[in-house]
C-alpha positions as CSV (number, residue, x, y, z in Angstrom):
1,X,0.0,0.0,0.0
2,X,2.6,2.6,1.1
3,X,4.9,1.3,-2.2
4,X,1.4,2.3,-4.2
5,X,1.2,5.8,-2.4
6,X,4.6,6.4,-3.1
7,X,4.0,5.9,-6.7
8,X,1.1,8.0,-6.8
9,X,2.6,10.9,-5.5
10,X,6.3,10.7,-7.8
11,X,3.1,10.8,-10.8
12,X,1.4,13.4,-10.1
13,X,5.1,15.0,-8.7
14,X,5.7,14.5,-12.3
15,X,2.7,15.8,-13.6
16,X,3.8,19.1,-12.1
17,X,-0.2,18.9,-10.2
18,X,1.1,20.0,-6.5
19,X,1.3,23.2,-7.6
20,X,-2.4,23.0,-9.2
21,X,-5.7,22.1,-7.4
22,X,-6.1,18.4,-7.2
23,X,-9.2,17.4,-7.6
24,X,-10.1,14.9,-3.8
25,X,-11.3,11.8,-5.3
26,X,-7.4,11.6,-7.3
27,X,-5.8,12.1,-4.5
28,X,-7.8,9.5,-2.0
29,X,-6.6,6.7,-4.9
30,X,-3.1,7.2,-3.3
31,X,-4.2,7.9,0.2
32,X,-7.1,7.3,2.7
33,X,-5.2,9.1,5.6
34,X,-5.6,12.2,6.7
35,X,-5.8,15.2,9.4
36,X,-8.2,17.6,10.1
37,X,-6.1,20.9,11.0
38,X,-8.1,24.1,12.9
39,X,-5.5,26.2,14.0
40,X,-2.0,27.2,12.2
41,X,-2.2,24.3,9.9
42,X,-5.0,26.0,8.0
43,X,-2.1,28.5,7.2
44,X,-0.5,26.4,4.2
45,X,2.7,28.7,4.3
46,X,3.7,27.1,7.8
47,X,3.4,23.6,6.0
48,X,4.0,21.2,3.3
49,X,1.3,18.8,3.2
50,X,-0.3,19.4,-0.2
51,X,-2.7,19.1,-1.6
52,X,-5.1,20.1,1.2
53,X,-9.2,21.1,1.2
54,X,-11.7,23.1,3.5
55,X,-13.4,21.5,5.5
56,X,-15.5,21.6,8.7
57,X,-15.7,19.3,11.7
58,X,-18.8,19.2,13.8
59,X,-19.4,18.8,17.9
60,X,-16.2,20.6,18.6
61,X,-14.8,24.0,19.5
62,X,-11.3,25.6,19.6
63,X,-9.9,26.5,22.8
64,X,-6.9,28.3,23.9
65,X,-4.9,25.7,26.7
66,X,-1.5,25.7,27.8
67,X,0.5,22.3,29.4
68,X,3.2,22.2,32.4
69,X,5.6,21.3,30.1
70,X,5.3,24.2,27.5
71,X,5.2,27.3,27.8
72,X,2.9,29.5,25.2
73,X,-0.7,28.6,25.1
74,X,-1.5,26.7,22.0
75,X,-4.8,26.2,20.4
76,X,-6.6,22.7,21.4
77,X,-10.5,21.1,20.2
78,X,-13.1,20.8,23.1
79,X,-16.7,18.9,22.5
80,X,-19.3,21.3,21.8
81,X,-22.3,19.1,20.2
82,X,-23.9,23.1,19.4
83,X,-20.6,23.7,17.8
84,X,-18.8,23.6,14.0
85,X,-15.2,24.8,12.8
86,X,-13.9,25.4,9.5
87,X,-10.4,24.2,9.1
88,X,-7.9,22.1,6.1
89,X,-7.6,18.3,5.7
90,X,-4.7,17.3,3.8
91,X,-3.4,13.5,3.4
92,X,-1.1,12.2,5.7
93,X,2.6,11.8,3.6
94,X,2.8,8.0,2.9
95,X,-0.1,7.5,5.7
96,X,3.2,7.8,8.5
97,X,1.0,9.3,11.6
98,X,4.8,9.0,13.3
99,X,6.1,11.9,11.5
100,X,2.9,13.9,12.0
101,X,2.2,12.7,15.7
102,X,5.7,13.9,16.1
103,X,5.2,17.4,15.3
104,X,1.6,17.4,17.2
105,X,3.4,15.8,20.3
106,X,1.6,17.7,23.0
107,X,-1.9,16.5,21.0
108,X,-3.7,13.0,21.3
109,X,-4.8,11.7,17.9
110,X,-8.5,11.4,17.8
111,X,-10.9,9.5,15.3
112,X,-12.6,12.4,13.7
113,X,-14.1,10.8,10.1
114,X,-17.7,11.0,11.6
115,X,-17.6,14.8,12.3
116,X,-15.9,15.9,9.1
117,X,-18.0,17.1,6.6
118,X,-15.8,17.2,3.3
119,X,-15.2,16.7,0.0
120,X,-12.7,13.8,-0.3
121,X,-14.1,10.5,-1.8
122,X,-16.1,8.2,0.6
123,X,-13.7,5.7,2.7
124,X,-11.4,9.2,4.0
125,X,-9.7,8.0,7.6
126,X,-9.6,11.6,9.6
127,X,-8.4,12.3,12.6
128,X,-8.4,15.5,15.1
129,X,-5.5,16.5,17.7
130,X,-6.7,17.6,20.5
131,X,-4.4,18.1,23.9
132,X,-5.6,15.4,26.5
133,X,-8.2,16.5,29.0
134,X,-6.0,16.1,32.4
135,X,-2.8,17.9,31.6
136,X,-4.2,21.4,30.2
137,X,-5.3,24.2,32.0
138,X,-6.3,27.8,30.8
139,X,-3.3,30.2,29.9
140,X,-2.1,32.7,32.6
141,X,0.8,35.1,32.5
142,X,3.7,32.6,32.4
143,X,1.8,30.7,29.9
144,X,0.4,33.5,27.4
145,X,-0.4,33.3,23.8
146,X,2.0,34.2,21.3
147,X,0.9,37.1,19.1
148,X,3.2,35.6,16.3
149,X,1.4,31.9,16.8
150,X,-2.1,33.8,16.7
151,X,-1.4,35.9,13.3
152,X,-0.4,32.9,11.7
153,X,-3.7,31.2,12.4
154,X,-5.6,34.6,11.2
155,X,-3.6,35.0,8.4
156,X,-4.3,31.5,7.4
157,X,-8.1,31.6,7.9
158,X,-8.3,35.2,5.9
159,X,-6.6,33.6,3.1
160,X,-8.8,30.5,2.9
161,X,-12.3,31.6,4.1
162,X,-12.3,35.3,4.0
163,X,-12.9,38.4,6.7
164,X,-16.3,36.2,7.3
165,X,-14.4,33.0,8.3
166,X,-11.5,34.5,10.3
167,X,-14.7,36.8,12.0
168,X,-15.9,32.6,12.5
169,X,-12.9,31.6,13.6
170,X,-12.9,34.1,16.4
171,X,-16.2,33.1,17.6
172,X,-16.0,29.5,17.9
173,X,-12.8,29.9,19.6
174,X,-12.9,30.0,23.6
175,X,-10.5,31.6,26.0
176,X,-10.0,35.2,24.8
177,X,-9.6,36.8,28.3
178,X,-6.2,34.8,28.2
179,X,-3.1,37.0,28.1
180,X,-1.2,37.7,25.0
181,X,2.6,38.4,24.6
182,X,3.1,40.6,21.4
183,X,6.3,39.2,20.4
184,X,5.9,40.3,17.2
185,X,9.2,42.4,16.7
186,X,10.9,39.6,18.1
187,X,9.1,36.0,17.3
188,X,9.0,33.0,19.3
189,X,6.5,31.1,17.3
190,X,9.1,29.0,14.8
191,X,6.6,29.1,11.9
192,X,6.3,32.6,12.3
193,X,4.8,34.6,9.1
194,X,5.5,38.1,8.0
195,X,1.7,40.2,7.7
196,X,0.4,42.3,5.1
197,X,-1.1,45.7,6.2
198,X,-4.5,44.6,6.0
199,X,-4.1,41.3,7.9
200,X,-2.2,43.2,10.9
201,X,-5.0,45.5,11.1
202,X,-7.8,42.8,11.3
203,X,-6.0,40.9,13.8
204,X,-5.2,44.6,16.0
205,X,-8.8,45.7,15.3
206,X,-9.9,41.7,16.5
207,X,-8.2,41.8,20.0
208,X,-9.6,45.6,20.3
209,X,-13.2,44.0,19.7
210,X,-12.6,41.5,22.1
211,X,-11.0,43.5,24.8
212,X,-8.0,41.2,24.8
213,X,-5.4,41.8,27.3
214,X,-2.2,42.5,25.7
215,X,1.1,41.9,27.6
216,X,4.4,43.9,26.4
């Protein structure tokens, strides 16, 4: 199976077709894995897993959480059966969850292929990360959100859903009276992106809105 993936993707590779839209029922011939990202992996600059299509997962809502063992606040899913997020699946490169569990490594991997409504081609395995119940807590001072995590997230849901979905994102999101650090002039997020004028000013003018509590 994995030798058949393989083949697949050095094809279309070949075919030039990851830097064109792929239609989903192609690319489920050479995979049936995949993730279901809400948070900076809706931002396809921070990323290489291509080809990758909206979608939006049901009974769930994004919160911001923070663990003992790392520092900034992070973005997590919570149930919410009243709830739905829009966010990016994209196949899992040659279907090894290691490599991606690795980079998620304060998540759990959750089955999420009955709460993901998409377009892929029936028989789509999705999961969810979401950061286990007993070892987050909300985000305080010494644990704040990083302004450079949060306008990659933005920046990623302006470019794929619009002002309307990033104004979406921000209210299916939980945990805006947590701190924020602006390290923007100085980022500690490693995927950090550089804004455009307009994106800087929708995320300013968001955390104005929400009377967010900005730490310098």
């Amino acid at each position: 199976m994995l030798a058949r993936a393989d083949a697949c993707a050095q094809w279309l590779k070949r075919q030039s077709l990851f830097d064109k839209p792929v239609p989903p029922t192609l690319y489920t011939a050479m995979t049936n894995a995949y993730f279901f990202g809400y948070g900076s992996l809706v931002n396809r600059r921070t990323h290489i897993y291509a080809p990758a299509f909206a979608a939006r997962a049901s009974g769930w809502r994004r919160a911001w959480r923070c663990t003992p063992d790392r520092e900034p606040a992070f973005l997590t899913v919570v149930p919410d059966p009243d709830c739905t997020i829009e966010g990016l699946v994209a196949g899992v490169p040659g279907q090894d969850w290691a490599a991606l569990d690795l980079r998620e490594s304060h998540y759990d991997r959750l089955p999420a292929s009955h709460s993901v409504s998409h377009t892929l081609a029936p028989g789509a395995n999705i999961a969810i990360y979401a950061i286990p119940e007993g070892g987050r807590h909300p985000p305080d001072d010494d644990h704040p959100i990083l302004l450079s995590y949060l306008d990659v997230v933005l920046q990623g849901y302006l470019s794929e859903f619009g002002r309307d979905g990033a104004d979406r994102f921000l209210h299916t999101t939980t945990g805006w009276d947590s701190p924020i650090l602006d390290d923007r002039a100085r980022p500690r997020y490693p995927r950090a992106q550089e804004l455009s004028a307009p994106e800087r000013l929708y995320v300013d003018r968001a955390l104005q809105s929400l009377g967010c509590r900005v730490l310098v």
